[in-house]
C-alpha positions in Angstrom: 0.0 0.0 0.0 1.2 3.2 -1.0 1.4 5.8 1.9 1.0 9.5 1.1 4.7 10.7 1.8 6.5 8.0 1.8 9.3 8.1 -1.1 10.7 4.8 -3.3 14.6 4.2 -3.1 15.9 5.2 -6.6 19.1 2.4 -7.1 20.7 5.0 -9.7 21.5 7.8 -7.8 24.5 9.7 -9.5 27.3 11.8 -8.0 26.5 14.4 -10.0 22.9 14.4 -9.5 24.1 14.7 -5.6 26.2 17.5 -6.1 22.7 19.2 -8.0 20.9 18.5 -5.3 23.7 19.2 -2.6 23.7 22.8 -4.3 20.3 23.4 -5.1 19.4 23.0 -1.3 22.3 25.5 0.0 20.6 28.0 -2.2 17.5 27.3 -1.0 18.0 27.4 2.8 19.8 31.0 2.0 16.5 32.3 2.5 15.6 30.8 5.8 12.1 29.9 4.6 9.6 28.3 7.3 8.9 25.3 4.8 11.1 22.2 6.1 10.7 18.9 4.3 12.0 16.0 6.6 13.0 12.5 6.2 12.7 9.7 8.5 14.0 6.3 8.3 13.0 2.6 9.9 15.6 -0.2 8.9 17.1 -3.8 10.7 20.8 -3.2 12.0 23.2 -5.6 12.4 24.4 -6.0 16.0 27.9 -5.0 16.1 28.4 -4.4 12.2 28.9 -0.7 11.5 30.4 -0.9 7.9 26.8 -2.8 7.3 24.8 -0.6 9.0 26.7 2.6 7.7 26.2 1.8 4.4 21.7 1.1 4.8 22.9 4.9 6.5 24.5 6.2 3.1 21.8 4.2 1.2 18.6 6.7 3.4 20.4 9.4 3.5 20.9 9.7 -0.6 17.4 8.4 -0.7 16.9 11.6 1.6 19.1 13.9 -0.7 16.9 13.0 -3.7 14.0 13.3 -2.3 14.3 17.1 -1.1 14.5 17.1 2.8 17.0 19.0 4.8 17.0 16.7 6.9 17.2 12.4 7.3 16.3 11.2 10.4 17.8 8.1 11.5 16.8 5.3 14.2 18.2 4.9 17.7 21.3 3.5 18.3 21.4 2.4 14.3 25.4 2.0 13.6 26.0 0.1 17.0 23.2 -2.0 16.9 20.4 -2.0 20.4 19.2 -4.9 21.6 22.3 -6.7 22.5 24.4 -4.3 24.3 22.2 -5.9 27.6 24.1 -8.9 26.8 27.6 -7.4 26.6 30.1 -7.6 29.3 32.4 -4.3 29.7 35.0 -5.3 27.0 32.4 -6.0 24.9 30.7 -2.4 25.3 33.9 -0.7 24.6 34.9 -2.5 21.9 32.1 -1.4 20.6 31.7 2.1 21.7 33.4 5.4 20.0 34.1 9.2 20.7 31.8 11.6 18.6 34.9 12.5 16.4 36.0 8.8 15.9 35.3 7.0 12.7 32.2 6.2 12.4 30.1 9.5 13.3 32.6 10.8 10.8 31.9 9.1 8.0 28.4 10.7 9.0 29.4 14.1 9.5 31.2 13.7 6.0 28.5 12.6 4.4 26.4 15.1 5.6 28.9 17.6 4.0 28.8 16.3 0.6 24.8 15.9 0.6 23.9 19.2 2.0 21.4 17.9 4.2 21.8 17.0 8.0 22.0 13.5 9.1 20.4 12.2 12.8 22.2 8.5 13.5 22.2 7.2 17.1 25.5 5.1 18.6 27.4 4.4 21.5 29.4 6.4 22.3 32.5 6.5 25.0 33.4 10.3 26.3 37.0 11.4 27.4 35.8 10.2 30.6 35.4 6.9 29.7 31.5 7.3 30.2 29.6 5.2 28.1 26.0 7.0 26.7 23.4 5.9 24.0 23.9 9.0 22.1 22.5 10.7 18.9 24.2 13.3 16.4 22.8 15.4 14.0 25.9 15.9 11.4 25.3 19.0 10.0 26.1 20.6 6.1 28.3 23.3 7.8 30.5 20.4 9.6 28.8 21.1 13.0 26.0 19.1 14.6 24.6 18.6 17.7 25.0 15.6 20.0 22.0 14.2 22.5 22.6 11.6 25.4 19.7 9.5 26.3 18.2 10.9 29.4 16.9 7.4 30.9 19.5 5.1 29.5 18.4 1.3 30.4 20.1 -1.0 28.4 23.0 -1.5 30.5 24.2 -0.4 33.7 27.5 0.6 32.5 25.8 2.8 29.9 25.2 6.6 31.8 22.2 8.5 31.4 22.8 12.3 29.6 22.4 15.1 32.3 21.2 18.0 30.0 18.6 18.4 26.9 19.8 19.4 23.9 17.9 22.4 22.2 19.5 24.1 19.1 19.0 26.5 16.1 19.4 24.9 12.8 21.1 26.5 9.3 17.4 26.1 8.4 16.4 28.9 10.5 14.3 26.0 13.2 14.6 25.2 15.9 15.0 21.9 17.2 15.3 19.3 19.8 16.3 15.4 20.3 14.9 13.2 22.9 15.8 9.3 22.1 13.2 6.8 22.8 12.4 6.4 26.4 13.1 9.9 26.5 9.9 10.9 25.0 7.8 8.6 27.3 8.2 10.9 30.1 5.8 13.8 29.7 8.5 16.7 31.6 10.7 16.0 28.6 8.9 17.2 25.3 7.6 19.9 27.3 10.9 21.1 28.5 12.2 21.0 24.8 8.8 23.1 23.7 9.8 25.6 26.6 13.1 26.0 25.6 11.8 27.0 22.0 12.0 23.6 20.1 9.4 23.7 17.0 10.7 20.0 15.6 11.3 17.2 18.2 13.6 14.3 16.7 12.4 11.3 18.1 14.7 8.3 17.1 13.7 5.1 18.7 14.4 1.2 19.0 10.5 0.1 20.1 7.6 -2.4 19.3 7.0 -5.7 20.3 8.8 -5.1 23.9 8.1 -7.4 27.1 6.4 -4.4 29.3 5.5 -5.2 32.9 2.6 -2.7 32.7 -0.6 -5.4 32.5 -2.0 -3.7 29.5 1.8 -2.6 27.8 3.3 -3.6 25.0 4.1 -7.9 24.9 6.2 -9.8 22.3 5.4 -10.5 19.1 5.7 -13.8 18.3 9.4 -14.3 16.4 7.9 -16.6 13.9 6.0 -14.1 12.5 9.1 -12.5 11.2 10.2 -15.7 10.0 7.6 -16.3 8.3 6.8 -13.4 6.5 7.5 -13.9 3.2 4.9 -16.4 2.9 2.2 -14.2 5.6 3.4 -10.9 5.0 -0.3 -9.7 6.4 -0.3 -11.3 9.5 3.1 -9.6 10.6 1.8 -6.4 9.3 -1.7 -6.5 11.2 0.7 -7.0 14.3 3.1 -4.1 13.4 -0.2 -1.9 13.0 -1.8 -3.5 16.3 -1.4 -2.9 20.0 1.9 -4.2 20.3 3.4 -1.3 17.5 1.5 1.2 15.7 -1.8 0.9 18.0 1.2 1.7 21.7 2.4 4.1 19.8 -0.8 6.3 19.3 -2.0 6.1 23.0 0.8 8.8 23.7 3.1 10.0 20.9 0.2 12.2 19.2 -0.2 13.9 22.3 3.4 15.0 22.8 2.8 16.6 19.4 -0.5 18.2 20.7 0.1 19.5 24.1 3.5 20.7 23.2 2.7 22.0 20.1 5.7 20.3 18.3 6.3 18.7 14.6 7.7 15.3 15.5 9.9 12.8 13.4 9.7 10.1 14.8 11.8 6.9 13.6 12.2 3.5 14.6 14.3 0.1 13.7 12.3 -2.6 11.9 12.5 -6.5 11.8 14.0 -9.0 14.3 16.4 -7.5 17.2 17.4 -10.1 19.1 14.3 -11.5 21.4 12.1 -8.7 20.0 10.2 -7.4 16.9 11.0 -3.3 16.2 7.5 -2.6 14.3 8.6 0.3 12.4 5.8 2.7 12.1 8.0 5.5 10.7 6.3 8.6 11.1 5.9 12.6 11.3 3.2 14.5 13.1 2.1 18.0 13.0 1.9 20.1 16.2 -2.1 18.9 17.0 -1.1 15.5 16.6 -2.3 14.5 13.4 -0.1 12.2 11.3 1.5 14.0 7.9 3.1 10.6 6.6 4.2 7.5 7.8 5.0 3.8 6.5 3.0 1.0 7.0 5.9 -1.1 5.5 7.0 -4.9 7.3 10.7 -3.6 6.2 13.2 -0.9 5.4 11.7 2.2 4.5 12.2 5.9 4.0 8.8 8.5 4.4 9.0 12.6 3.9 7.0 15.2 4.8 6.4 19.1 4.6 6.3 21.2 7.5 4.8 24.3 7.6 7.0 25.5 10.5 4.5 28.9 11.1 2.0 25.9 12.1 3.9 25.9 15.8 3.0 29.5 16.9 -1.0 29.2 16.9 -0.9 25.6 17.7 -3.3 24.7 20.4 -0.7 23.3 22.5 1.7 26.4 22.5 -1.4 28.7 22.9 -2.1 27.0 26.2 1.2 26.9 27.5 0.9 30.8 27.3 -1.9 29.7 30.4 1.0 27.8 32.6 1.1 28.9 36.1 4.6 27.7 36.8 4.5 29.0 40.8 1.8 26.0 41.0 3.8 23.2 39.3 7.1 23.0 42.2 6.0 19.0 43.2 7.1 18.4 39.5 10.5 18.9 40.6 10.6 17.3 44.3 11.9 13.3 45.0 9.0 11.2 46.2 11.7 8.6 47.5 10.1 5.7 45.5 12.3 6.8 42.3 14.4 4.2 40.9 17.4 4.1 37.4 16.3 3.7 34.4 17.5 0.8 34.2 15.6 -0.6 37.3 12.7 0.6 36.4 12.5 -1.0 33.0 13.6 -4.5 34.2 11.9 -5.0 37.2 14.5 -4.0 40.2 13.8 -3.1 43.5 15.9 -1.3 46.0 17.2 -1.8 49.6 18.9 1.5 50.5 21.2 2.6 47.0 21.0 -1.2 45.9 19.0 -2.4 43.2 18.7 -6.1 43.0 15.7 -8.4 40.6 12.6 -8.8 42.1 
């Protein structure tokens, strides 16, 4: 099914018609129009295999380049690979791990350069500090970008959770924000980003088919259905578009867009990770929530849209934030006691004094 938006990998992309394009779109965002045509991406990583998993990067971010956006939107943690750094042990995770200016997030930035678009790809990275953090870049066309650390980082407890949020001004002339995954299930969080100014919230995740402990959450979807797709490509899609994907999704992401009047691009890994199914589901939503395009594909897939950035202003959501009463709102900001990691909380931990141990 063809989904209004979504764009068709060409397979004979020139240099030269890069370079057009590459030029073409440096003259264009010279005049800092409020029109913004993004890209976001859903594809299956390899665990562990960048030079795979950079190249399906190059491959969307051409696709990107072709189709007009100024940006390409890329899933959570997509050069490392996700769902097996739980299984690593400490060599393991930095082996695997790499500063923002090592090679990998390079090839990016370069990339990025040459296209004239900006590029969002997630890894893991390791600071000067030795700190490990799921992290997200947006590689810039100027050779800049911005870096994001996953506020509730889970997937290990060697892997640090970011301390800051990370609101910026583009070359575009919008304003934007990052919040990766779990991120964006805390409601503080988009609003923070819409207070600090954000008009476009990139949402990169690694999500569908997860084991929740919340009774009516997300549950598994059965591997075998992944499996078997190629002879009940239907059934695997009705799940992707039920409760455990697209139907968990639309409970709560719609109304980040809404309250904080914000465009989000949301995007997502597809396909077997491990023990889990990502559902895809790659989408972008206007600031009351409503979807502008999305992908209703069972595999790798690329979807654009338009955004009228002058949308933001009279929004509904940033028209009743001008109503806040922010002297009311101080228990938003005070421990209860009962708080736990992020990684407790998402695995089922408890806690005797500062230890967390399994239920």
């Amino acid at each position: 099914m063809s989904i209004p938006g979504s764009y068709h990998i060409p397979s004979n992309l020139s240099l030269e018609l890069l370079r057009k394009i590459r030029d073409h779109r440096a003259q264009r965002s010279t005049s800092m129009s409020r029109s913004f045509r993004v890209a976001t991406v859903q594809f299956q990583h390899r665990a562990g295999d960048k030079d795979h998993n950079l190249g399906r990067i190059e491959h969307f971010a051409e696709a990107a380049a072709a189709a007009g956006a100024q940006i390409a939107c890329l899933p959570e943690m997509c050069i490392s690979g996700y769902w097996h750094l739980p299984r690593l042990d400490r060599g393991g995770l930095y082996e695997l791990a790499e500063p923002v200016d090592g090679p990998s997030v390079s090839r990016v930035a370069t990339l990025a350069e040459n296209l004239g678009i900006g590029i969002g790809v997630g890894w893991l990275e390791r600071d000067a500090h030795d700190r490990l953090y799921n992290a997200y870049r947006l590689c810039l066309p100027n050779g800049g970008g911005h870096t994001h650390r996953k506020l509730h980082a889970f997937e290990h407890p060697l892997i640090s959770s970011g301390q800051d949020y990370t609101v910026f001004d583009t070359p575009w002339g919008v304003r934007m924000s990052i919040l990766i995954c779990w991120d964006n299930n805390l409601v503080e969080n988009p609003r923070v980003a819409a207070l600090r100014g954000a008009e476009v919230l990139l949402a990169p995740h690694q999500t569908g088919g997860t084991k929740s402990l919340s009774p009516k959450g997300m549950k598994h979807i059965p591997l075998r259905y992944w499996e078997e797709r190629g002879q009940n490509p239907e059934r695997l899609r009705r799940e992707f578009q039920g409760p455990n994907g697209r139907g968990w999704l639309m409970r709560w992401l719609p109304a980040r867009a809404h309250d904080n009047g914000l465009f989000i691009v949301f995007s997502n890994g597809v396909g077997r990770d491990e023990d889990e199914l990502r559902t895809g589901n790659a989408m972008i939503l206007d600031p009351y929530g409503d979807v502008l395009s999305e992908s209703n594909s069972i595999g790798d897939d690329i979807v654009t849209a338009d955004l009228d950035i002058e949308e933001v202003a009279t929004s509904s959501g940033r028209r009743w934030m001008c109503g806040r009463r922010p002297n009311l709102y101080g228990s938003l900001a005070q421990r209860l006691g009962t708080e736990l990691s992020p990684h407790a909380t998402r695995f089922g931990l408890s806690r005797v004094g500062d230890v967390e141990f399994p239920i």
